[in-house]
C-alpha positions in Angstrom: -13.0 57.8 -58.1 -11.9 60.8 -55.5 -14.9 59.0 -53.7 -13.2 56.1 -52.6 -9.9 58.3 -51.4 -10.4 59.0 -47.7 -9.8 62.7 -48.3 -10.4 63.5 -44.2 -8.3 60.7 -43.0 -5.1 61.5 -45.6 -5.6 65.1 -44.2 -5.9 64.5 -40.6 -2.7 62.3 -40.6 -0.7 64.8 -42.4 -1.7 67.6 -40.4 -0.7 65.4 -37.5 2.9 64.8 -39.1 3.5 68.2 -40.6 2.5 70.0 -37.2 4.3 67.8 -34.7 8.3 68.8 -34.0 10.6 67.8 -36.3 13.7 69.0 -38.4 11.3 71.6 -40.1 9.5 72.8 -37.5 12.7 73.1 -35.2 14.2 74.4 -37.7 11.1 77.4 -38.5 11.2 77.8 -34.5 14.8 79.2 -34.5 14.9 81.0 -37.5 11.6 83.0 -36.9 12.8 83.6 -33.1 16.2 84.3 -33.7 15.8 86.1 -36.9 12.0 87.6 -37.5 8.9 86.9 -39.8 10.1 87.4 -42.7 12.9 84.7 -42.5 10.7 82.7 -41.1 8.2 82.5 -44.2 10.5 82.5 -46.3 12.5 79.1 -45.1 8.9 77.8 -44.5 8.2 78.0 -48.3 11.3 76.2 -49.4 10.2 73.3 -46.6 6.8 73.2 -48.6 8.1 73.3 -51.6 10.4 70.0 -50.5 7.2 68.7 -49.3 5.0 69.2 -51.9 8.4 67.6 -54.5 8.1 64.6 -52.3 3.9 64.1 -51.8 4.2 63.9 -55.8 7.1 61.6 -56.3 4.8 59.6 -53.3 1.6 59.8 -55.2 3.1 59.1 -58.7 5.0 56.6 -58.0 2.7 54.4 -55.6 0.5 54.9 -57.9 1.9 53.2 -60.6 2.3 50.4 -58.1 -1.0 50.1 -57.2 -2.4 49.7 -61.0 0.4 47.3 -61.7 1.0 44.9 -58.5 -1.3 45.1 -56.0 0.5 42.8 -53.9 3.4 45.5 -53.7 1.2 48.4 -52.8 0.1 45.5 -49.7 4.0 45.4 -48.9 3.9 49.3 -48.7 0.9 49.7 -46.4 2.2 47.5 -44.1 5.6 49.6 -44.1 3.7 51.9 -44.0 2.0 51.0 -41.0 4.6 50.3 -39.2 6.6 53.3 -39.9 4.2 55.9 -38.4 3.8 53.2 -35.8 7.8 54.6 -35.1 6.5 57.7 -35.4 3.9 57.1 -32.4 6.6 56.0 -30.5 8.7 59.1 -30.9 6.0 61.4 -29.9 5.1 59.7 -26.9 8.5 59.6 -26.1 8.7 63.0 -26.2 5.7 64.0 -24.6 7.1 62.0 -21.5 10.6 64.2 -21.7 10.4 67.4 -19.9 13.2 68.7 -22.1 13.3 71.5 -23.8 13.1 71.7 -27.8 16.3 71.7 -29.6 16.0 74.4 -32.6 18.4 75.3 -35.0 18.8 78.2 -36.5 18.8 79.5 -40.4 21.0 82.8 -41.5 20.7 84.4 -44.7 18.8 86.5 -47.2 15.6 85.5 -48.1 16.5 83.6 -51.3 19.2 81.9 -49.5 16.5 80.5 -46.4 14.2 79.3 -49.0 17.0 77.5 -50.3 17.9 75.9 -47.1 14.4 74.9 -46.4 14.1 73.2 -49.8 17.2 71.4 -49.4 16.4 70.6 -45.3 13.2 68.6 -46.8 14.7 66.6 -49.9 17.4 65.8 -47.8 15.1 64.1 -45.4 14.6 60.3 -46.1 11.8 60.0 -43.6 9.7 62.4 -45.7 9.1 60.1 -49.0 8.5 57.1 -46.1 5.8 59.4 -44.4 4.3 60.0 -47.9 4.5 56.7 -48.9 2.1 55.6 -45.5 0.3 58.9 -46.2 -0.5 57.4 -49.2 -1.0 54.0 -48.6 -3.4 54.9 -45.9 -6.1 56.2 -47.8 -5.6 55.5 -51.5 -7.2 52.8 -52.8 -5.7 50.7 -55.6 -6.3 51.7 -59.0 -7.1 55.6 -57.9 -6.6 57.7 -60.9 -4.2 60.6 -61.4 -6.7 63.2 -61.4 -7.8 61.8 -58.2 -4.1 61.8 -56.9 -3.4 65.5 -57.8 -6.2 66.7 -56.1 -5.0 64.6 -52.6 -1.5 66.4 -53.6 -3.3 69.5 -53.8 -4.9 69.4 -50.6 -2.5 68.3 -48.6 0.2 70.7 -50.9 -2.1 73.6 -49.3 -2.8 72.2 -45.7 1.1 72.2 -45.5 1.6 75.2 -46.6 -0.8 76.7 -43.9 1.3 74.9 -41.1 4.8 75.6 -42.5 3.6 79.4 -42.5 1.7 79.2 -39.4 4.6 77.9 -37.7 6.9 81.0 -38.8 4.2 83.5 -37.8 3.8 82.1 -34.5 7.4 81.6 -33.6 7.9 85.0 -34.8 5.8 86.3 -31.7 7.7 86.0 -28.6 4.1 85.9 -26.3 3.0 82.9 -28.9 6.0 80.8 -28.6 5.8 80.6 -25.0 2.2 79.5 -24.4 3.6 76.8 -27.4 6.2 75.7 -25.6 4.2 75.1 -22.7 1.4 73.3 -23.7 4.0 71.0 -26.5 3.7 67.8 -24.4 0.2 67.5 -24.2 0.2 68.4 -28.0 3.0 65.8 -28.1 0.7 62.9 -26.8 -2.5 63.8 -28.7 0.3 63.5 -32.0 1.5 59.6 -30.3 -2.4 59.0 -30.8 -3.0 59.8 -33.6 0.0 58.1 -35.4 -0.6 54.9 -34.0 -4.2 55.3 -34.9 -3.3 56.1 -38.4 -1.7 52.8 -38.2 -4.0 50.6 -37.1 -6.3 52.1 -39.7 -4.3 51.1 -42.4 -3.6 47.4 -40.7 -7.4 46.7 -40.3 -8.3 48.7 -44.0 -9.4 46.6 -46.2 -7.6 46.8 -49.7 -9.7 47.4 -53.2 -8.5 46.3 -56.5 -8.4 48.1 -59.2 
């Protein structure tokens, strides 16, 4: 039942992941700054397309493993667990650097950029192991898949918001700046969060089916 999926927590650690820097967001950062809104948005809707393509893959096929072997879906949370552990590590690590963001940027039509932010986000292996701890964290064994496509959905939408945000506020030149300047205390609150999300799903209890 959608009542034992930990909607708030499956959101809050997404928006964590999806909103701290990485190859998408460096990636909307230089295109919208070097090359305006509208290429902005439009390699932020391939990204969330690509993200969306893995969350499913994610919740379909974890969820086969949870009704079958429960015992695998324990091997996955603790991957899981350590994986955004790594992640934790990383953001820390950069909210200690003082060194400026590395962007690249995207050229092209608009076709062409959402492309290249569709192909950016399935070419990413960390994204199916982010979605597979997404998952793992609050999912409980046995969840159905209407359950599972509204957690798709959700989080499908939340990302979309952020992808897009990200390209309208990168866009404005004022906006970036005042990002840029607060990004390591942004950075640390993200190293929090992902090690909380961690220990959550190391001390969670798991519920058979």
């Amino acid at each position: 039942m959608l009542l034992d999926v930990n909607l708030p927590l499956i959101l809050l650690a997404a928006l964590i992941a999806v909103a701290s820097p990485g190859p998408a967001t460096l990636a909307l950062a230089g295109t919208s700054m070097a090359s305006g809104r509208a290429s902005g948005l439009a390699l932020a809707a391939g990204i969330t397309t690509g993200s969306l393509t893995w969350s499913v893959a994610a919740a379909m096929g974890l969820g086969a493993v949870m009704l079958a072997h429960v015992w695998i879906f324990e091997m996955v949370r603790y991957f899981g667990a350590a994986y955004l552990m790594y992640l934790a590590y990383k953001a820390a690590r950069s909210a200690l650097s003082s060194k400026d963001l590395a962007t690249k940027s995207f050229a092209g039509g608009k076709r062409s950029l959402y492309a290249k932010g569709l192909a950016l986000h399935l070419t990413n292996p960390k994204a199916i192991l982010f979605f597979g701890s997404l998952f793992s964290l609050g999912v409980p064994a046995g969840t159905g898949v209407q359950d599972l496509m509204i957690v798709i959905a959700a989080v499908g939408v939340q990302s979309a918001l952020v992808f897009h945000g990200y390209a309208l506020l990168f866009s404005s030149q004022s906006m970036t700046r005042i990002y840029l300047k607060l990004r390591r205390g942004f950075e640390g609150i993200f190293a929090v969060g992902f090690g909380a999300a961690s220990i959550k799903i190391l001390t969670a209890r798991i519920q058979s089916p």
